[in-house]
C-alpha positions as CSV (number, residue, x, y, z in Angstrom):
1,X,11.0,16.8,-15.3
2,X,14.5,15.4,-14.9
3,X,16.3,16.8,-11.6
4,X,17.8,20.0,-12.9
5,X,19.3,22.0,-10.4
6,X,18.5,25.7,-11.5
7,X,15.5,27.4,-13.4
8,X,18.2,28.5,-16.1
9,X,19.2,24.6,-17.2
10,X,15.6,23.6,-17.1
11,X,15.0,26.7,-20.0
12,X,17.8,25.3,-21.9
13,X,16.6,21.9,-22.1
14,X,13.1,23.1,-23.1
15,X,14.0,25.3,-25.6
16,X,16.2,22.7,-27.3
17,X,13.6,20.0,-27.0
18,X,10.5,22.2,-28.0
19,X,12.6,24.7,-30.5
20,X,10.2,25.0,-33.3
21,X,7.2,25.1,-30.9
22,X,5.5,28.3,-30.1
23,X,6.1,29.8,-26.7
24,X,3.9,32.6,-26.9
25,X,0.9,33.1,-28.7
26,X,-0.8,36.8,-29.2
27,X,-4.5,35.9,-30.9
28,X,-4.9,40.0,-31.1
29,X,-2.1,39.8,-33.9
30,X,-1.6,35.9,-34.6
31,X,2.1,36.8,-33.5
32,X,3.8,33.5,-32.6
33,X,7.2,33.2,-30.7
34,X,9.0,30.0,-30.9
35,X,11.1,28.8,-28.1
36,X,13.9,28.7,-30.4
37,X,13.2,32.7,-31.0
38,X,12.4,33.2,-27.0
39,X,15.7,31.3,-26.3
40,X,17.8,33.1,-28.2
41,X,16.1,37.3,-27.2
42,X,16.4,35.3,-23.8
43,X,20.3,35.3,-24.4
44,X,20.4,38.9,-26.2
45,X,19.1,40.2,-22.8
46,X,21.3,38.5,-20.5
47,X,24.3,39.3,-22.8
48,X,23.0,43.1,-22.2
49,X,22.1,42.6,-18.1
50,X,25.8,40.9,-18.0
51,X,27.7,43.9,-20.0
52,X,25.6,46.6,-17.3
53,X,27.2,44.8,-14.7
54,X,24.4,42.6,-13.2
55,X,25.6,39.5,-11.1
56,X,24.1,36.8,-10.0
57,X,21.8,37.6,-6.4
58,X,21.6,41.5,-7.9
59,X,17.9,42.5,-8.2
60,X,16.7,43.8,-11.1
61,X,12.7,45.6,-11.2
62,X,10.9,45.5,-14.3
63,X,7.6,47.2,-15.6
64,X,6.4,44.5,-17.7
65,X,4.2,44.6,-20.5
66,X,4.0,40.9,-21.6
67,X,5.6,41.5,-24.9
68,X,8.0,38.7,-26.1
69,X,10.9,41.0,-24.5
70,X,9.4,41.0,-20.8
71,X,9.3,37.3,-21.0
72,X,12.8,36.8,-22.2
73,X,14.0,39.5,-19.5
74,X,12.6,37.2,-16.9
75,X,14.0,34.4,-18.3
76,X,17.2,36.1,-18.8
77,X,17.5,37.1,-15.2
78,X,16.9,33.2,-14.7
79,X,19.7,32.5,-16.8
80,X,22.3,34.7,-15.0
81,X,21.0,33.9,-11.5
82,X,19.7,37.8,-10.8
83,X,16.9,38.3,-9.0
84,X,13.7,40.0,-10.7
85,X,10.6,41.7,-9.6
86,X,7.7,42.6,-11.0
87,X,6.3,46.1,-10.3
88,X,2.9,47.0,-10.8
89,X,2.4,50.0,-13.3
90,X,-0.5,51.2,-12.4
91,X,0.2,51.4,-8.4
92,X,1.4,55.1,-7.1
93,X,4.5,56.3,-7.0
94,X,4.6,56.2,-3.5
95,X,4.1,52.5,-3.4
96,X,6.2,52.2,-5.9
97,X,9.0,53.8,-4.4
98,X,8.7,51.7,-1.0
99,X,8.7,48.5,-2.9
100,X,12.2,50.1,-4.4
101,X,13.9,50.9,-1.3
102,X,13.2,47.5,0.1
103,X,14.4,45.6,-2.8
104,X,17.3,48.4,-3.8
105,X,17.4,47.1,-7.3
106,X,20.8,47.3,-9.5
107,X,18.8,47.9,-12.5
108,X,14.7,48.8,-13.7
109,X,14.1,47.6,-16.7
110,X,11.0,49.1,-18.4
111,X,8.9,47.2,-21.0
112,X,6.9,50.3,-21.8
113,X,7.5,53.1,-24.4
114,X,7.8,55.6,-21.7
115,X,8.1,54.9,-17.9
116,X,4.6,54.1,-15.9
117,X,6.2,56.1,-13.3
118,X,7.4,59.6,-14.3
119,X,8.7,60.2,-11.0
120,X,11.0,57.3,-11.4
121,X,13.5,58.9,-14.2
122,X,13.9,61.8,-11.4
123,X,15.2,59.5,-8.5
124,X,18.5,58.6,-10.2
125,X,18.5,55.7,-7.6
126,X,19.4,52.9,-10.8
127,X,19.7,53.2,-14.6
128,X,17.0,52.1,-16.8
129,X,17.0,49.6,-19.4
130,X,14.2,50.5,-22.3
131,X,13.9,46.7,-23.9
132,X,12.2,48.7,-26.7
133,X,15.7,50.3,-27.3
134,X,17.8,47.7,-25.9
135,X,21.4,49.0,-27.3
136,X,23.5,45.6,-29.3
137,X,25.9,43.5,-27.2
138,X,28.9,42.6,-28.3
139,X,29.2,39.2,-29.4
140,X,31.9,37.8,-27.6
141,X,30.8,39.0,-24.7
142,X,30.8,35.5,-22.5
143,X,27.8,34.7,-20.2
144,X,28.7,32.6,-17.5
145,X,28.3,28.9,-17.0
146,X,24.5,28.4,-16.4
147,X,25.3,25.5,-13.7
148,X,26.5,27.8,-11.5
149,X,23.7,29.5,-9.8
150,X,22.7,27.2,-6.5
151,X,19.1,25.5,-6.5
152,X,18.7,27.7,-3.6
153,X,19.6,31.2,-4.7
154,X,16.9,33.2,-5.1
155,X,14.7,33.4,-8.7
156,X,12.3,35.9,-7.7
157,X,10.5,38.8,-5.5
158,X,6.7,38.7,-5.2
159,X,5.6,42.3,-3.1
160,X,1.9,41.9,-0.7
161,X,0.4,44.2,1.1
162,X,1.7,44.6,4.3
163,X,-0.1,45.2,7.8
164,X,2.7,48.4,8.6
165,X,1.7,50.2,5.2
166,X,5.0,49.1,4.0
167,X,4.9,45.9,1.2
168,X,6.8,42.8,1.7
169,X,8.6,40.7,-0.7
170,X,8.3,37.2,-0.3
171,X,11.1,35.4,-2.0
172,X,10.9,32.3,-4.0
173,X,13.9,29.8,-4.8
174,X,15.1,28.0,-8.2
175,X,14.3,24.7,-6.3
176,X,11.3,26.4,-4.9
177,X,9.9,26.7,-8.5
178,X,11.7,23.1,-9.6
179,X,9.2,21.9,-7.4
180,X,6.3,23.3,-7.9
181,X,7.1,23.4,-12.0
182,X,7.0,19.1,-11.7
183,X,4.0,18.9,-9.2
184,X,2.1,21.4,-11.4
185,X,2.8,19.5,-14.5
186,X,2.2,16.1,-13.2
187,X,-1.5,17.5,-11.7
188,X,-2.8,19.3,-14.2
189,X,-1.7,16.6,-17.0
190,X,0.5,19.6,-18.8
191,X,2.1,18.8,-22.1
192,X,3.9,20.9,-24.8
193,X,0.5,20.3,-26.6
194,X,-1.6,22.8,-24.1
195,X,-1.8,26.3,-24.5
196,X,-1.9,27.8,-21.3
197,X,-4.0,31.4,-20.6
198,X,-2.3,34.6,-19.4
199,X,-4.9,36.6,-17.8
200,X,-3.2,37.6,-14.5
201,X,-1.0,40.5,-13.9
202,X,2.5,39.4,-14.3
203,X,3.3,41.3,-10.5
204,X,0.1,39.1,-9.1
205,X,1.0,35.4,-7.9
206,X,-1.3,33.9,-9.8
207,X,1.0,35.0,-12.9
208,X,3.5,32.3,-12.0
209,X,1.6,29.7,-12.2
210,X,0.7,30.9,-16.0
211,X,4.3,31.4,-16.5
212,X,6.3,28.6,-15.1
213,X,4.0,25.9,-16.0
214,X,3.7,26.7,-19.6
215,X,7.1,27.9,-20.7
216,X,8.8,25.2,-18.3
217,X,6.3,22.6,-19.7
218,X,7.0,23.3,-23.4
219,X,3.2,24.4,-23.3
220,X,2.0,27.8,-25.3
221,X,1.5,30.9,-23.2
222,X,-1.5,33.0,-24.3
223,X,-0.7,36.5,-22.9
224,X,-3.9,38.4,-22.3
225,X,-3.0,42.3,-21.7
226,X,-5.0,44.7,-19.3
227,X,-7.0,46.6,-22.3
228,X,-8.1,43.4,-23.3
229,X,-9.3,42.5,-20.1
230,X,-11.9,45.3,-20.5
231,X,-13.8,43.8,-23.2
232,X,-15.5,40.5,-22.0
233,X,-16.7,39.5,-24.9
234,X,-13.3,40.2,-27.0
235,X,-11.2,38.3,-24.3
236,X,-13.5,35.3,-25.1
237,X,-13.3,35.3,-28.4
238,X,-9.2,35.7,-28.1
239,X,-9.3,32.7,-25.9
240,X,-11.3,30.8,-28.0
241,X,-9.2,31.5,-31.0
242,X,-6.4,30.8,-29.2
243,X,-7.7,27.2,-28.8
244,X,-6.5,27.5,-25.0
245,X,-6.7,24.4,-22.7
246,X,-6.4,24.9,-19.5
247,X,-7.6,28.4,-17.6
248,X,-6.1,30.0,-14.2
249,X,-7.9,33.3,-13.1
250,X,-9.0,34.4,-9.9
251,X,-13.0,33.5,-9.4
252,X,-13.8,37.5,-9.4
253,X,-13.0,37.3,-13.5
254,X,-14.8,34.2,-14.0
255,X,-17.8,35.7,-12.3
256,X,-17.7,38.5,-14.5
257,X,-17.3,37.0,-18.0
258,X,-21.4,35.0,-16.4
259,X,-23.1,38.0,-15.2
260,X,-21.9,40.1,-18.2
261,X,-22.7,36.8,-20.4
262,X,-19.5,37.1,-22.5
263,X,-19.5,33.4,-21.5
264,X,-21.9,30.5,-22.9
265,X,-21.9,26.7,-23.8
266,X,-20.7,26.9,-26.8
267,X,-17.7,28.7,-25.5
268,X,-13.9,27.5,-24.7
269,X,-14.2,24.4,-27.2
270,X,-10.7,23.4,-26.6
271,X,-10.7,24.0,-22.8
272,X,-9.9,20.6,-20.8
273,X,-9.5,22.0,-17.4
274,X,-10.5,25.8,-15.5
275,X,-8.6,26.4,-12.5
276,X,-9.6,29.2,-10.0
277,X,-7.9,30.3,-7.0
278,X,-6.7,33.4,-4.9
279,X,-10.6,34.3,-3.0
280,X,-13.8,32.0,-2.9
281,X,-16.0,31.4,-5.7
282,X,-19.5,32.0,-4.8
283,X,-21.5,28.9,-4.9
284,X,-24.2,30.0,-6.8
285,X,-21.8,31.3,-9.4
286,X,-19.2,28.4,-9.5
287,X,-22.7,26.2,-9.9
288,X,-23.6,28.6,-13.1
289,X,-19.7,27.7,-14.8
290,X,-20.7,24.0,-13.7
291,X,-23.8,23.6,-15.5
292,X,-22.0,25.4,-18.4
293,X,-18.4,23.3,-18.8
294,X,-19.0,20.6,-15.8
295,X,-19.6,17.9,-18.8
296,X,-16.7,18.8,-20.5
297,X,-14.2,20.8,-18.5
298,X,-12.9,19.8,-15.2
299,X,-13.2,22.4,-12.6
300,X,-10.2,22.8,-10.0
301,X,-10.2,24.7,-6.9
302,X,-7.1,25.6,-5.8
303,X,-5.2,27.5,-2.9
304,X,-1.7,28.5,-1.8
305,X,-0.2,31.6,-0.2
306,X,2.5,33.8,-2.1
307,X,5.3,32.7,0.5
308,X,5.0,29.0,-0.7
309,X,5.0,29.3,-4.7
310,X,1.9,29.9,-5.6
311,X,-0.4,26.9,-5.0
312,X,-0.2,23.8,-2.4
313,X,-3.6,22.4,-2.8
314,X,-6.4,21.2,-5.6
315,X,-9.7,20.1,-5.0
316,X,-11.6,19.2,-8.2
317,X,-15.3,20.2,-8.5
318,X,-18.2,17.2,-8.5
319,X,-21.7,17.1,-8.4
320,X,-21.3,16.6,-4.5
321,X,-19.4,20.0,-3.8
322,X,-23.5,21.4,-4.7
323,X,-25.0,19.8,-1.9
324,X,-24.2,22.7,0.6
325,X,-24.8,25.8,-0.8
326,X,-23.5,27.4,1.7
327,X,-20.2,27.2,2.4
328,X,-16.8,27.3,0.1
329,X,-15.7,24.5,-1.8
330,X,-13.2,22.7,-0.5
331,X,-9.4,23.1,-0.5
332,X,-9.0,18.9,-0.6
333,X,-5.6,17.4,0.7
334,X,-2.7,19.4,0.4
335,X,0.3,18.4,-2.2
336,X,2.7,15.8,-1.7
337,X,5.2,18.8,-2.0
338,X,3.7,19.4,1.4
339,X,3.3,18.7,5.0
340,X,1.4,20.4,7.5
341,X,0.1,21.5,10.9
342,X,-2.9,23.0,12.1
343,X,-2.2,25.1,15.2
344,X,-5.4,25.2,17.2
345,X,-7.3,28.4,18.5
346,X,-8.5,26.1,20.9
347,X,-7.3,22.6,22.7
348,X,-10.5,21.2,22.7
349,X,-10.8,21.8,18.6
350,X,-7.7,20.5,17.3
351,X,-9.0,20.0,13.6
352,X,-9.4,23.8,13.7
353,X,-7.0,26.3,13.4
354,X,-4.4,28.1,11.7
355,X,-2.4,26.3,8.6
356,X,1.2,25.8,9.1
357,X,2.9,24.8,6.0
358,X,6.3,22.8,5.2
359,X,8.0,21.5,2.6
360,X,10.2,22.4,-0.4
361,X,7.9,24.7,-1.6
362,X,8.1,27.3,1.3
363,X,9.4,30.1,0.4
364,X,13.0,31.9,1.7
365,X,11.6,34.4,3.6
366,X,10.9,38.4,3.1
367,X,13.6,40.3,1.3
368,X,15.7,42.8,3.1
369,X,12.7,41.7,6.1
370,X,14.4,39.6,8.8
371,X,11.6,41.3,11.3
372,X,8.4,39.8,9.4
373,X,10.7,37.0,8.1
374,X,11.3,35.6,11.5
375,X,7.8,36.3,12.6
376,X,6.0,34.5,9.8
377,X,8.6,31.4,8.9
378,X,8.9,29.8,12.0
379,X,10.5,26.7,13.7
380,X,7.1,23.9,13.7
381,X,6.6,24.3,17.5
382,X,5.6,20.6,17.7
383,X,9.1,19.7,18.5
384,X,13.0,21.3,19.1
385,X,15.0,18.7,18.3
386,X,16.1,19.7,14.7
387,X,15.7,22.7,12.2
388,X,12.1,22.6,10.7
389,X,10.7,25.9,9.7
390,X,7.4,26.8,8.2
391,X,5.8,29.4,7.4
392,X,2.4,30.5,9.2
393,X,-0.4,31.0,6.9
394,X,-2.5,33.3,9.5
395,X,-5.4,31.0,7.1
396,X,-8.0,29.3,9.7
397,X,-8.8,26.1,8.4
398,X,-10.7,23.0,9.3
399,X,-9.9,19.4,8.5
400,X,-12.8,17.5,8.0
401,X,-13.4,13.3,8.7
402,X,-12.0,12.9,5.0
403,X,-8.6,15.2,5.8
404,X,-10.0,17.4,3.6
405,X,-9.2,21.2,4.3
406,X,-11.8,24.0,4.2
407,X,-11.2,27.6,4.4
408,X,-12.9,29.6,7.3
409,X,-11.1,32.9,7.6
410,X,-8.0,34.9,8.4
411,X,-6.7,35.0,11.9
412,X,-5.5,39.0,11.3
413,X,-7.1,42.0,9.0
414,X,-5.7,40.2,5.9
415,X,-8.5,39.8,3.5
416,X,-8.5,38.5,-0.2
417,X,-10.2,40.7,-2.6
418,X,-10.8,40.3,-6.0
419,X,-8.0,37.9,-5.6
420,X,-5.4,40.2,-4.2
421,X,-4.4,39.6,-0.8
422,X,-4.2,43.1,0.5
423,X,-3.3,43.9,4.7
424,X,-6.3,46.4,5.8
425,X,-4.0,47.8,7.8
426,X,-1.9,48.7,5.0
427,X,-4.8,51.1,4.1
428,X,-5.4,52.3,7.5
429,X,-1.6,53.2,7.4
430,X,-2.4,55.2,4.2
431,X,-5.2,57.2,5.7
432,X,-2.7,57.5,8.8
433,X,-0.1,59.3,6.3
434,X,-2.9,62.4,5.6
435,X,-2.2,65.2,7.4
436,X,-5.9,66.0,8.3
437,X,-7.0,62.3,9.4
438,X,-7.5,62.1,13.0
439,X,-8.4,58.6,13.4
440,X,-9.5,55.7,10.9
441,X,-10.4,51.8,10.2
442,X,-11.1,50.1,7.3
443,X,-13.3,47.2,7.4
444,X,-14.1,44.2,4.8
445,X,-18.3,44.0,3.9
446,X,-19.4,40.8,3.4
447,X,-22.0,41.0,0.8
448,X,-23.4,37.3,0.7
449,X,-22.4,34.6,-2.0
450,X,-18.6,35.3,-1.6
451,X,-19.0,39.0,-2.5
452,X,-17.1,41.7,-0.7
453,X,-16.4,45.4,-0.5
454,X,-13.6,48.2,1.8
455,X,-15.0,50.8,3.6
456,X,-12.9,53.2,5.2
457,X,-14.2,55.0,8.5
458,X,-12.2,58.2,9.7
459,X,-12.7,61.1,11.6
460,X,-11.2,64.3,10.4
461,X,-9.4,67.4,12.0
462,X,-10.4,69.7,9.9
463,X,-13.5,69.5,6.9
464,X,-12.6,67.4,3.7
465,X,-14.6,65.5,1.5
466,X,-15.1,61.9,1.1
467,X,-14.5,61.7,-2.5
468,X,-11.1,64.3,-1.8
469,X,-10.3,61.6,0.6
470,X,-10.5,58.6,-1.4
471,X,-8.6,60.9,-4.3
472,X,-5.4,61.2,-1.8
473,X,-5.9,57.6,-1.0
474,X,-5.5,56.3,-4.5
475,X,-1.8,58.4,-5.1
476,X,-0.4,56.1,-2.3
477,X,-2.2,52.7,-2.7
478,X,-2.7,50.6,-5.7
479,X,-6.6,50.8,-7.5
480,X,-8.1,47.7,-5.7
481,X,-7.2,48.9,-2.5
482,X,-8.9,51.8,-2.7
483,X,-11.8,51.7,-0.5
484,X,-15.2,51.2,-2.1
485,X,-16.4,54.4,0.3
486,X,-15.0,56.8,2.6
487,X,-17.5,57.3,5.6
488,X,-16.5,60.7,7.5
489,X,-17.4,60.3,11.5
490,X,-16.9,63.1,14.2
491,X,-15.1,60.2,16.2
492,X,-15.0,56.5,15.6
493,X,-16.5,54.7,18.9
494,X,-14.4,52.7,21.0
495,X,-14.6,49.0,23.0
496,X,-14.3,48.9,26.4
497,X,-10.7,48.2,26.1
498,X,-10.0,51.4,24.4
499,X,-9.9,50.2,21.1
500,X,-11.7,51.4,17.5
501,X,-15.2,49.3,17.9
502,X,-14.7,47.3,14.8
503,X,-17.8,45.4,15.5
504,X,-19.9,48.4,15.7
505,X,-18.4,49.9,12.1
506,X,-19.7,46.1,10.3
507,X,-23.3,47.1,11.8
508,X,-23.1,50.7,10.4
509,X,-22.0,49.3,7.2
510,X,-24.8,46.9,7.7
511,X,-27.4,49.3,8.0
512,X,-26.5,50.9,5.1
513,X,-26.4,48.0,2.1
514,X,-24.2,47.1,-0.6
515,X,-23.2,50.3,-2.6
């Protein structure tokens, strides 16, 4: 990609380029979208945003429903230099409404025929834009110059789970995506013949990977909705008919579409590359898809937090990867978009320790957050003689004789499930929030093979069942963070430092299985 300075120019060029080539592609309906025809609902929609009074560095929250108007909003908000986020529909209201008064958006815009969130229309805290009944704008209304929004104003909000029970949103720059947009492109070999899959939830980080490298590629985007995801054997099929070429998903979904056997050898004909990320991939599994495509189809491992756009290393899979059985598959060498550190838990180990990333693809820092900002991006404590700050994975790693990086844990209660990072503390705050919990934990089950499950231990002050429990839990915290089960104790037991005795909560679990 030619130097560009802003993620609005780069659309321009691409849809000029690539006009009468499809942008999106919906194999449910054969629907196709050109870029000329995203380009130019692109423009309705920032025409509308502009006339509502949305500047550039506003925020804007969407519901989005990856219809050819949810894209074009995006890329609208792009265009004008407002900042967007994506909100998840199915989270709780009260979720929802933290994520809101962090973020204090100008505008919601709702994809939707009705509002995910009833309680939403009630709060009167910013108007809603229904792009089903987007009103016309008038034509001469003038939008301004696209050059001028800054390579480093802000493109995006991505909200995590947050250790205090209250989601942080890490923000990502036009140059941050520049960046990532031409590494991504020149790794993965993408061209505007690819068609690119769509099977992560536009509010989930994997999503902008999907997005950015396709429709800033002049690549197809094969948008693959929640319903659809239900069905294994339909989402193959749509894939297939789609004649999709490269895959991103987080392991969990590729480990579903074996053990449900949606997936088989004759499947993805057109595929060239499958590229997983976000947890590990069980070995036994990932050695199951390698038998399968392995041939054909190269395998890529990739990692990268949220805070540094999306991915920063890829490790493709090889026969050797099968030797240990064991362990994870490596992360490889980070990208030359990269440098890094690793901070050691110990002198006497420094090729272990925690991952300390810089480069142009760190992120700006968590919105309206200076507290956790500060905390997490910091100066590289190997020197004070110039600005240099990066942000602190909490990711132990160790760097083997080849500088390869492997993954051995979290250095906090963060965990990755089913490919969502989510804060265990974040649910412990949750439980904290009922009136009749006493005291609680939550712990992470290993299960063997990269499996994994949340249990939630609490003691109660008065009687109330598990199941009531995990019912409150789920109004306040999205579906995957809901704990797997609730365990009611008469008191959790302590260390000898006074503390909830996590170590003896894994042995209870222990004793009693996977559930």
């Amino acid at each position: 990609m030619a130097f560009v300075p802003n993620l609005g120019i780069a659309f321009q060029e691409i849809a000029l380029r690539h006009a009468r080539r499809t942008a999106l592609l919906y194999p449910a309906t054969g629907e196709c979208i050109s870029y000329s025809e995203l380009a130019q609902l692109a423009d309705r929609i920032a025409c509308t945003l502009w006339a509502l009074g949305m500047r550039p560095g506003q925020v804007v929250a969407m519901f989005h429903d990856k219809s050819p108007a949810a894209f074009a909003a995006m890329l609208a908000c792009l265009r004008l230099g407002v900042v967007y986020t994506n909100l998840d529909p199915d989270s709780p209201w009260q979720r929802i409404s933290k994520i809101l008064g962090t973020c204090q958006p100008r505008l919601i815009i709702n994809a939707f025929q009705e509002l995910p969130c009833a309680e939403l229309a009630a709060t009167g805290n910013a108007p809603i834009l229904n792009l089903r009944t987007m009103p016309e704008t008038p034509e001469e209304l003038a939008l301004p110059a696209v050059s001028a929004i800054a390579a480093g104003s802000p493109a995006y909000i991505m909200f995590t789970s947050g250790s205090t029970g209250m989601p942080k949103g890490a923000v990502m720059s036009h140059a941050n995506l520049l960046g990532f947009i031409a590494w991504a492109g020149e790794r993965f070999s993408i061209t505007p013949d690819d068609v690119l899959t769509n099977v992560n939830p536009i509010y989930f980080d994997n999503s902008v990977f999907d997005f950015y490298t396709a429709i800033f590629s002049g690549a197809a985007l094969v948008p693959i909705t929640a319903e659809q995801l239900c069905d294994t054997r339909q989402l193959v099929r749509l894939i297939d008919r789609a004649g999709c070429t490269l895959w991103f998903s987080v392991p969990s979904l590729l480990v579903y579409l074996l053990t449900t056997r949606a997936l088989g050898a004759a499947n993805f004909p057109a595929m060239r590359k499958i590229v997983f990320g976000g947890e590990g991939f069980p070995k036994t599994k990932l050695r199951q898809l390698y038998d399968l495509f392995g041939a054909r189809v190269e395998l890529e491992n990739v990692y990268g937090p949220t805070e540094c756009t999306c991915i920063c290393s890829a490790h493709t899979i090889g026969p050797a990867d099968f030797d240990d059985m064991q362990n994870l598959a490596p992360l490889g060498r980070l990208t030359p978009n990269f440098d890094y550190e690793i901070l050691p838990l110990d002198p006497a180990e420094p090729e272990f320790g925690e991952l300390f990333l810089r480069g142009p693809q760190v992120g700006l820092g968590y919105y309206n957050d200076p507290e956790r900002t500060t905390k997490a991006f910091t100066q590289n404590p190997h020197h004070e003689h110039y600005t240099d700050i990066g942000y602190r994975t909490g990711d132990l790693v160790r760097r083997d004789a080849r500088g390869w990086l492997h993954f051995k844990g979290r250095s906090d209660f963060q965990i990755k499930h089913m490919g969502y990072r989510i804060e265990l503390q974040e649910i412990e705050a949750a439980f904290g929030s009922l009136p009749d919990v006493r005291e609680c934990a939550v712990i992470y089950q290993k299960l063997g093979g990269g499996l994994g499950q949340i249990l939630a231990f609490a003691a109660m002050s008065d009687p109330v069942a598990p199941e009531e429990l995990a019912r409150r839990i789920a109004a306040i915290v999205p579906p995957y963070m809901v704990p797997r089960r609730v365990l009611l104790l008469d008191s959790l037991q302590k260390n000898a430092n006074g503390k909830i005795d996590r170590v003896a909560l894994q042995e209870i679990a222990a004793s009693l299985g996977s559930i």
